[in-house]
N, C-alpha and C positions, 0 to 999 in steps of 0.2 A: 683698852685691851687687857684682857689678864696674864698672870704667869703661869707657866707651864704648869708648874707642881701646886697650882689652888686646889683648895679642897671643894670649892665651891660643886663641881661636878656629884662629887658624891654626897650633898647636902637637895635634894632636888623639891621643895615643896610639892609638889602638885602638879596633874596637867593641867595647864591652862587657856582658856577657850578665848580668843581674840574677841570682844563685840562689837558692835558697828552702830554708830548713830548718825543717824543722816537727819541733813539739816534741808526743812525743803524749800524753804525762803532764799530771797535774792540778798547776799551777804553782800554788803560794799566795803572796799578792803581802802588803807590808808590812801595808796596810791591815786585812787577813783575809780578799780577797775570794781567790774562785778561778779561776780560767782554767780552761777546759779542755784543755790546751793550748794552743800558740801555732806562730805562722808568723812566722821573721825573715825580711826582704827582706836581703841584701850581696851585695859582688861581691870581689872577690879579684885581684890584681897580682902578678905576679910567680910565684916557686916555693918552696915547703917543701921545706928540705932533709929529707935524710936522717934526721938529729938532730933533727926540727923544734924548734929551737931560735932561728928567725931569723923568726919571726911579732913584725910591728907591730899594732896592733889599734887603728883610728884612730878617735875618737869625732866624731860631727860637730856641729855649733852647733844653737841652735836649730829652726831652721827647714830646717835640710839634710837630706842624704837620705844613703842608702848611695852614693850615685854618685860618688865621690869624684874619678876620671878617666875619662881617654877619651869615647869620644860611644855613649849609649844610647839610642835611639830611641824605644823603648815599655817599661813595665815592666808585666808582666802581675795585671791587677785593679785598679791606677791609674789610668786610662780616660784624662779627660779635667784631670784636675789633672799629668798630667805633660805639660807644655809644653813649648815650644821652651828656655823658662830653663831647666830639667831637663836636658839632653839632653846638653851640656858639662859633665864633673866639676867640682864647686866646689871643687876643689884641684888643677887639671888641672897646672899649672906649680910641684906640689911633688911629684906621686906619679909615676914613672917613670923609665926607665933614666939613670941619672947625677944623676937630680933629686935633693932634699932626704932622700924614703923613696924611697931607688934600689931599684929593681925589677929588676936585676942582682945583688941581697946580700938583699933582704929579699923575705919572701912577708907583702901590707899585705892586713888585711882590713876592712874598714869596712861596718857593719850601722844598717839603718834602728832606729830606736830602737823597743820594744816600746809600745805606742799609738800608734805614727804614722799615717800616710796613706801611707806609699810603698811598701808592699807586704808590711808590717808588720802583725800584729792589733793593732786599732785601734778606737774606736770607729765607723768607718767597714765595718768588718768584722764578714759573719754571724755574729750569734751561733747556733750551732751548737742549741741548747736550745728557742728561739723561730722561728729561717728570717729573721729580720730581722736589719737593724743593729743593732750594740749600742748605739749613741746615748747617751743618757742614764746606760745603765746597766752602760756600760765603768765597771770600776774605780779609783781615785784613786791615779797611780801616784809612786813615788818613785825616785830616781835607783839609791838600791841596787836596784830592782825591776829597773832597764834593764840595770844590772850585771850581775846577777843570770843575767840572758835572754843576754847576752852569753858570761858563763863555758860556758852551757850548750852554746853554739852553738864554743868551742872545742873543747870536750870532744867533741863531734862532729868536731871534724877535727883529733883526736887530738892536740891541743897541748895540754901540760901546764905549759909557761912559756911566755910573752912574753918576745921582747927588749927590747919595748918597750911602752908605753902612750901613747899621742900625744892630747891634746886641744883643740879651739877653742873659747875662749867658754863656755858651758854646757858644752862636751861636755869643757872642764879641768878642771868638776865630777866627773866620769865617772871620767875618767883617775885623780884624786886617790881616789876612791871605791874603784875597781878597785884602786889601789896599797895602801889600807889594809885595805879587806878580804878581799883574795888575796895577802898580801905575796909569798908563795913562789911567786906565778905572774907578777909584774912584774920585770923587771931596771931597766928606763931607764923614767924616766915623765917626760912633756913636756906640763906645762897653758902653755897659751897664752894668755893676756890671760884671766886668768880669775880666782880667789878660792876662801878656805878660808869662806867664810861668806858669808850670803845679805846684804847690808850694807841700811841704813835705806833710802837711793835705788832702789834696785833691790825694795824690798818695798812701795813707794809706786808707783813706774810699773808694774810686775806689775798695782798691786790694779786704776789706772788701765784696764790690757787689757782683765783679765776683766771689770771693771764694763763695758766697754763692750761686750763680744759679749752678755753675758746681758742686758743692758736693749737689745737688738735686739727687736724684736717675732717677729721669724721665727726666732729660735734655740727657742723653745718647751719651753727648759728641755733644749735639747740634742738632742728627735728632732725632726729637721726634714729627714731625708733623703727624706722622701716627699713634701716640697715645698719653698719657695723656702728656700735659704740664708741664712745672717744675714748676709750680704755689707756693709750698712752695720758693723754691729760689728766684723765683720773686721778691715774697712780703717779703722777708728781705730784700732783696736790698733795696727796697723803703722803707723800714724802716728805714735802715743804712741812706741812703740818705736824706729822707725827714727833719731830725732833723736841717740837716746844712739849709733848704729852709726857715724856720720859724724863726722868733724870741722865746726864751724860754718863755716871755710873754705870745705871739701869742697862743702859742701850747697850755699853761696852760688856755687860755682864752676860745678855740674852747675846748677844750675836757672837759671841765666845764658842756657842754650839752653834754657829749656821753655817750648812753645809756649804760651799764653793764650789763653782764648774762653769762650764762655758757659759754663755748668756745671749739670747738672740737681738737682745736691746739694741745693742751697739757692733759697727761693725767696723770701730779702730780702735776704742776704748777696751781693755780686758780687766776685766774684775779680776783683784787679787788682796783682799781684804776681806775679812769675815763682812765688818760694819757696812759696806757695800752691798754684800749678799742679803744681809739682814734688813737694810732698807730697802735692795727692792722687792723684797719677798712682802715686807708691808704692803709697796704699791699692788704688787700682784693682787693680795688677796682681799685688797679692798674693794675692788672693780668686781669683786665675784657677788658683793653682798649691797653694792649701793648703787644709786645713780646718780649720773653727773647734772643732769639738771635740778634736781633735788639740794643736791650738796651747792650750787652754783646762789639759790634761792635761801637758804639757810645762811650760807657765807654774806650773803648780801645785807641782811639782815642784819647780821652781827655787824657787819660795816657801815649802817647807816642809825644801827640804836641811838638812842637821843631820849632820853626817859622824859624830857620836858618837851621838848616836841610832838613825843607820840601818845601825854597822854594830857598835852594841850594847859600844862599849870608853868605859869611863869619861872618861880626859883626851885633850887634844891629844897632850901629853908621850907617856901608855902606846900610843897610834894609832902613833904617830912613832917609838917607840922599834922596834917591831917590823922598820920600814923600811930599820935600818941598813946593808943590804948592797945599799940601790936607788940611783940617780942618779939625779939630779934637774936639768933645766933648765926653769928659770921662766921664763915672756918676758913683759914690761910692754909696752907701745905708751905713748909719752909721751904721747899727745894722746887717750887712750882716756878716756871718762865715759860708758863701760858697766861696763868693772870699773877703777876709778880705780887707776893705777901704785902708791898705799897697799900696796892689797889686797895684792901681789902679794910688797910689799918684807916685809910682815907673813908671808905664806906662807915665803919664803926666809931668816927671820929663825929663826922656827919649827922649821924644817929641821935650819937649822945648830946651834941649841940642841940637836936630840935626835943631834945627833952625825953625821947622813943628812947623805952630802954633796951640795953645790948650787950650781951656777950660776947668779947672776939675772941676765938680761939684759936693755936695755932698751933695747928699737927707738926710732928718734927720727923722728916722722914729720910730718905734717900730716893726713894720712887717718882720724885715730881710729881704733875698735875694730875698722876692717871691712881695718886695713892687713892683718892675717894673710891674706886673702881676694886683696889687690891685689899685695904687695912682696915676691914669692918671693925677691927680689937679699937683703934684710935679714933673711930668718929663714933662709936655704937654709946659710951657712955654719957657723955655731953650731948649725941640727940635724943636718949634715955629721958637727961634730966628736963631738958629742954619742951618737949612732947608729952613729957608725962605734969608739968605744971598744969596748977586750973587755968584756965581759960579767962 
């Protein structure tokens, strides 16, 4: 989420045009189930050379979309979950000409994740078999799955390397994911506040999400497109969640200005606290822009990653060893307690053992987990240096 007072609004690259690659093969996904093909939503910056040899391939957090920059107005079959927050890229002040992923040297693609809501097959999307939503009976996906839909989706626009692999948050699951089981298709990989493993904290606030969307009454076991939304469950998720995104600073700082007044939530409990008001003004306006079966499929994800599991190599070491010809820059956030600055030193430690060289860096902020999102000044120079190396 951003702050009020970013400039990012009035910095607006371009308008930009969603495109759509459908995939018309039968995809089998970890679990066993099958697709019948799929539809990725992304959008693309910049130019492929010649060589296309200068493709970044940017993974997004949680809860993002393929929109990474410029301003998109409508994304076709998203209706009414793409909102005014949607419309400005959530990396607007890192992707473009001279930016961080300069759009003058690099051609950046960034794709909605395969289960999402943004234009993406999804459980939100026909299933082709029945004329309905898949609902319920989308399948259980895992991060090599998104990887997966990903490689397919270059191989369609004829890239056979990356120069890069860029991730936030979840999506430096991705990146790390990609780097070990394509090694020969990543040159630079950049996980961003993120982890080689799914840690105790983050497998207890997870369990917290989901138990709250599914003990909504209106989730109904996940079909509930044919009427009300679990919108209560929703927005405690993002309640649960959003505390780890901020610094306790941050939170106290922004809800200093949040308005208070009656609330129809509760009808013993009375709000009388900004910090109150400011959280669930979160839940509210999460529900307006996402779906719960989506966020249910992504949480899941992140709760069962297993980087040796999912991409079937025995140790850390034999995963690692294949990587020796990649670069590596790691980035901690000092005040992150979404993926705690440990994870990361553990990751870069990792690294250097299997001989893969690596840069850890570590931002020093106040903002926590959501600085990648706020402080393009403190990550713009070191993915400069980083992106701008030969290859």
């Amino acid at each position: 989420m951003r702050d009020a007072d970013t400039a990012s609004d009035l910095r607006i690259v371009k308008n930009v045009e969603t495109q759509f690659f459908d995939y018309p093969a039968s995809f089998k996904m970890r679990s066993g189930d099958v697709l019948p093909g799929f539809r990725l939503a992304y959008e693309t910056h910049g130019q492929l050379n010649e060589r296309k040899d200068n493709a970044v391939l940017l993974f997004h957090a949680l809860t993002g979309s393929h929109h990474a920059a410029g301003f998109t107005e409508r994304v076709e079959g998203v209706e009414s979950l793409w909102n005014q927050e949607c419309q400005i890229g959530w990396w607007n002040d890192f992707v473009g000409p001279g930016l961080a992923l300069d759009t003058n040297r690099f051609f950046v693609i960034c794709a909605n994740y395969i289960g999402g809501c943004y234009g993406s097959t999804g459980p939100r999307s026909i299933n082709p078999e029945t004329g309905k939503a898949w609902g319920a009976s989308f399948p259980h996906l895992k991060i090599a799955d998104i990887v997966e839909s990903q490689t397919l989706l270059l191989d369609h626009l004829g890239i056979d390397s990356l120069h890069a692999a860029v991730g936030n948050s979840v999506g430096g699951l991705l990146s790390l994911t990609m780097a070990i089981l394509y090694p020969q298709r990543v040159k630079t990989v950049v996980p961003v506040a993120s982890s080689v493993r799914t840690t105790l904290l983050q497998r207890t606030t997870t369990l917290e999400q989901i138990y709250a969307i599914e003990n909504d009454p209106n989730f109904k076991g996940g079909d509930y497109y044919e009427g009300s939304p679990p919108n209560a469950g929703l927005a405690l998720a993002r309640m649960i969640s959003h505390k780890t995104f901020i610094s306790l600073k941050t939170l106290e700082r922004r809800a200093a200005d949040e308005l208070r007044g009656p609330d129809d939530h509760f009808s013993w409990y009375q709000i009388d606290h900004p910090v109150e008001s400011y959280m669930l003004h979160q839940g509210r306006k999460f529900v307006e822009r996402f779906d719960a079966n989506t966020y249910l499929r992504i949480l899941e994800a992140w709760q069962r990653w297993d980087i040796l599991a999912e991409t079937g190599i025995e140790s850390l070491d034999s995963a690692l060893a294949n990587c020796q010809h990649q670069n590596y820059l790691v980035f901690s956030i000092s005040t992150d307690v979404c993926f705690y600055p440990d994870e990361q030193a553990k990751l870069a430690e990792a690294l250097k053992s299997a001989g893969v060289n690596c840069i850890h860096i570590t931002v020093h902020s106040d903002k926590g987990h959501d600085s990648f999102l706020l402080e393009p000044e403190l990550f713009t120079p070191h993915l400069s240096y980083m992106l701008g190396r030969p290859g």
